[in-house]
N, C-alpha and C positions, 0 to 999 in steps of 0.2 A: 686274280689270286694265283699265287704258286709256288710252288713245291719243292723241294729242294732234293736233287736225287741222290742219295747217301751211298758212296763208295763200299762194297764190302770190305775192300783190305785199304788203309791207309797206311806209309809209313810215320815214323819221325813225328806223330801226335798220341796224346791218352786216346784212350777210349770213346768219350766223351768230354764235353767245354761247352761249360754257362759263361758264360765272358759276361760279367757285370757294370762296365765301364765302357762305351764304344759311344762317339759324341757321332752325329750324322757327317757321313764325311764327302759331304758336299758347302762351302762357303761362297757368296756373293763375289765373284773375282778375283776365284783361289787358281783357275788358271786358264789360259787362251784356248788348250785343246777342246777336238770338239764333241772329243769323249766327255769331257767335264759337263756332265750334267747331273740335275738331282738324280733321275733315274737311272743312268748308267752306274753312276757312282752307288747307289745301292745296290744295284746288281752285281757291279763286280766284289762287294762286301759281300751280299751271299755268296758269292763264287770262294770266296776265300773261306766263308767258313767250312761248304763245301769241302773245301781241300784240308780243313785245319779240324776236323774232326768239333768243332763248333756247333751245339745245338741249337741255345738259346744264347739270344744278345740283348741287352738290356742297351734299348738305340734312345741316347740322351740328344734333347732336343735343344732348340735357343728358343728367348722369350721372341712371339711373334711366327714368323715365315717358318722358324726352324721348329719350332716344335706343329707348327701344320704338317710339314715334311714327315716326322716320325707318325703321326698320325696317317698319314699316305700309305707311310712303308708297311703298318702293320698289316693293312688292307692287302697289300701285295707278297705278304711274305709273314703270313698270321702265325703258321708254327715253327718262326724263327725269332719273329720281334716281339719283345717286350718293352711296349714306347713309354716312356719318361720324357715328360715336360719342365724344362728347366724353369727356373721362377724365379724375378726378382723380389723378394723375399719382403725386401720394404713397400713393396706398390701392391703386394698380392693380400685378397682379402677372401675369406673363406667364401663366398660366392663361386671366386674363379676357381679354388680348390674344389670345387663340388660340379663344376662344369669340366673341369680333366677328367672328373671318373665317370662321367658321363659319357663325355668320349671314347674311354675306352683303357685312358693310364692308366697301369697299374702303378705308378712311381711317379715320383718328383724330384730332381735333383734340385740343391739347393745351396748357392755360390755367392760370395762377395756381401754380404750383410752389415746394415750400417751400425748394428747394434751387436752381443754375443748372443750366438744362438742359442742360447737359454735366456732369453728376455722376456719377461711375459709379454713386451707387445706382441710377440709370433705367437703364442699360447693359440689361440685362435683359429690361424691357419694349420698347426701342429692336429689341434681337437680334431677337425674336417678331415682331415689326411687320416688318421685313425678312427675316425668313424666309418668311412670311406673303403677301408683296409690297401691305403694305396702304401707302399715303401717308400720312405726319406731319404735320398742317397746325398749324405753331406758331403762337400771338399771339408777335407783338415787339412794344417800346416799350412808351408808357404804356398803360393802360385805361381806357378813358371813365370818365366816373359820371353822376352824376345830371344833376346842371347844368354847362352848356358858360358857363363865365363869359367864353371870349372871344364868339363870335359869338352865343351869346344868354344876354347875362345876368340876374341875377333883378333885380324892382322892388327889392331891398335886399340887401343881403348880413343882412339879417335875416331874410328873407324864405327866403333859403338855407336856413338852420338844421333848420326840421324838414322841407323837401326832403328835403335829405340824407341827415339822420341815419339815417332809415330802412337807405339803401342801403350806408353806414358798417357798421350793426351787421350789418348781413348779409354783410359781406366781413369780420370783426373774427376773429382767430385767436388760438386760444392758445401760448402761450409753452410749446417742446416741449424738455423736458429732454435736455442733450447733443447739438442740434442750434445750430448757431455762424451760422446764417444766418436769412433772414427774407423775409417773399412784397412782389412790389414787380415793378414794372420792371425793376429791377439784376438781375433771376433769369429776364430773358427778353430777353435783349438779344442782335441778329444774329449777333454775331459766335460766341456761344456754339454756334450751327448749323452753324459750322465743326469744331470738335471731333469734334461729331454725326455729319457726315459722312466725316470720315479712320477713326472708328473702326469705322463701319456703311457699307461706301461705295458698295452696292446700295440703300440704304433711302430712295428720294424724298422728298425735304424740301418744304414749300411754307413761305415765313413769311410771317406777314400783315402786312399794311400798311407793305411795304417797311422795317419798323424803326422807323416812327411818330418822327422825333426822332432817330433813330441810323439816319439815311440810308447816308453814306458805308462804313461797316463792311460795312454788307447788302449793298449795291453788289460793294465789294469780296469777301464771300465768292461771291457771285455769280458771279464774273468768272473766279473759278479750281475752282470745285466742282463735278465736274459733275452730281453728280443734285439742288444746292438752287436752287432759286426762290423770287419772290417773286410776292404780290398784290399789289395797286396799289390796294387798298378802303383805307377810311380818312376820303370824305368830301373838303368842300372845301377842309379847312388840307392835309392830304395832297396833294389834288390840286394845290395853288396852289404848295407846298413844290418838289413835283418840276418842276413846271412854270416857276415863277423861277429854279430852277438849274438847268433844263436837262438835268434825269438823266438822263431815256431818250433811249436810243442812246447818248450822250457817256457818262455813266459804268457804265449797267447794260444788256446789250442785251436788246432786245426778243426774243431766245431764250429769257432767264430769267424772261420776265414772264406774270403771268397775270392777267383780270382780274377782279374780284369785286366785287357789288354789297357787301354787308356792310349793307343801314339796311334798316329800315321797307319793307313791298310795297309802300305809298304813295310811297315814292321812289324808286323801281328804275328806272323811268323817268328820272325826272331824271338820276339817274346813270350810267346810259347814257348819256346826251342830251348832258351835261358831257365827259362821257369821248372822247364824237367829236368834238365842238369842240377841246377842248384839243387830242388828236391831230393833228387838222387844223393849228392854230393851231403847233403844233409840226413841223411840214412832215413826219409820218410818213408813207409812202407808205402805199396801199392792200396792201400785201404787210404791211408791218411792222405795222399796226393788225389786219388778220388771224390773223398772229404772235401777238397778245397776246388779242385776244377768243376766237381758237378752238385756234391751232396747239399752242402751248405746252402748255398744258393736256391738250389730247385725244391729245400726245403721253405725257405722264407718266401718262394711264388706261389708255392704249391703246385707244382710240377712234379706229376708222378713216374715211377721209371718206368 
């Protein structure tokens, strides 16, 4: 177990940061160094939060090896992590939801779904989750991939090709008889978190990246539900999106918002760094930029100040 030793003076950070979005950021042959291990690589994530005035992190896991890992890290690092178990949502049956909180989740993250996540086949696994009082952190909108062709695109779109491909056949699914739907965006879209919550309406929603593209809906389920929020990770089309209209405060308040690094430890900085500018740049008071880096958040864990 250990501890993290808290700087009295920080610069170029708030006060305080719940980071509600942070995947383990250790992968199966993510790289040669011999730094690259599960447990270095958490460690130097605490190091970073360490330095980025970072309290709580809500460390999202993979089905399998990766969510054992965040179950490790909590052990090692108990009043920094808050582990999430990511779930493939079609194979998961309220059993295995009742053995995460068993273990210790307080959350589940929940991605790539064959059906819309208001389907009552999930009803089920949804029940167990709120009875449990474990948080649903849903992706909305699209999913990255490989290559970003807006802000950096390849030498060629030839050049794409076997990029890609790779990461194509690794999200490639089969055609499931008797089933009238199909995995994509359209099966994770804001609005669908509304249903989620009329029918579960103890069950904490978080969604991520405010709807990525489907702003307005998330907004509004926002405005009238009261246990869904959103993140605000997503990056700088995200950030720029909300920021030339003007979302926070005017259409989604800063009650519902939470903030989340979501990239690379190599950029958690930056994205902080972005996130207090724009704030700033958007005339948020120091209460309301609070709201969103710590309040929100440490209200929906139950984390006291």
């Amino acid at each position: 177990m250990q501890d993290i030793e808290r700087p009295k003076y920080i610069k170029d950070a708030p006060p305080r940061v719940f980071d509600t979005h942070v995947h383990f950021p250790w992968r199966q042959n993510g790289s040669t160094l011999p730094i690259y291990t599960p447990e270095s690589m958490l460690d130097m994530l605490a190091y970073n939060c360490q330095r980025l005035n970072i309290y709580k992190v809500c460390l999202l896991g993979r089905p399998g090896e990766g969510n054992d890992l965040v179950e490790q890290a909590q052990v090692r690092y108990p009043n920094l992590i808050v582990p999430f178990a990511m779930l493939e949502i079609d194979k998961t049956t309220p059993a295995m939801v009742s053995d995460f909180a068993a273990r210790g989740f307080q959350g589940l993250k929940i991605i790539n779904p064959r059906r819309n996540y208001d389907d009552p086949t999930y009803f089920p696994v949804y029940a167990e989750a709120e009875r449990h009082s474990l948080v649903c952190l849903f992706h909305t909108g699209i999913v990255g991939g490989m290559i970003d062709y807006l802000q950096f695109p390849p030498a060629s779109l030839e050049a794409a090709e076997d990029l890609a491909r790779d990461t194509e056949r690794r999200r490639h699914h089969e055609l499931e008889e008797g089933v009238d739907s199909w995995y994509g965006a359209g099966r994770m879209q804001p609005v669908f978190l509304d249903g989620i919550s009329v029918a579960f309406p103890e069950l904490r929603i978080i969604g991520a990246h405010l709807g990525y593209g489907l702003y307005d809906s998330a907004a509004a389920v926002a405005r009238w539900r009261r246990n869904v929020y959103f993140d605000i990770s997503g990056g700088t089309v995200v950030r720029r999106h909300l920021m030339e209209r003007r979302m926070l405060r005017n259409e989604v308040s800063t009650l519902k918002l939470t903030w989340g690094s979501d990239s690379d430890m190599a950029h958690m900085s930056r994205e902080l760094t972005a996130w207090m500018h724009a704030f700033e740049d958007a005339g948020l008071s120091a209460d309301e930029q609070d709201q969103i880096f710590w309040r929100t958040a440490a209200y929906i864990f139950g984390v006291k100040d």
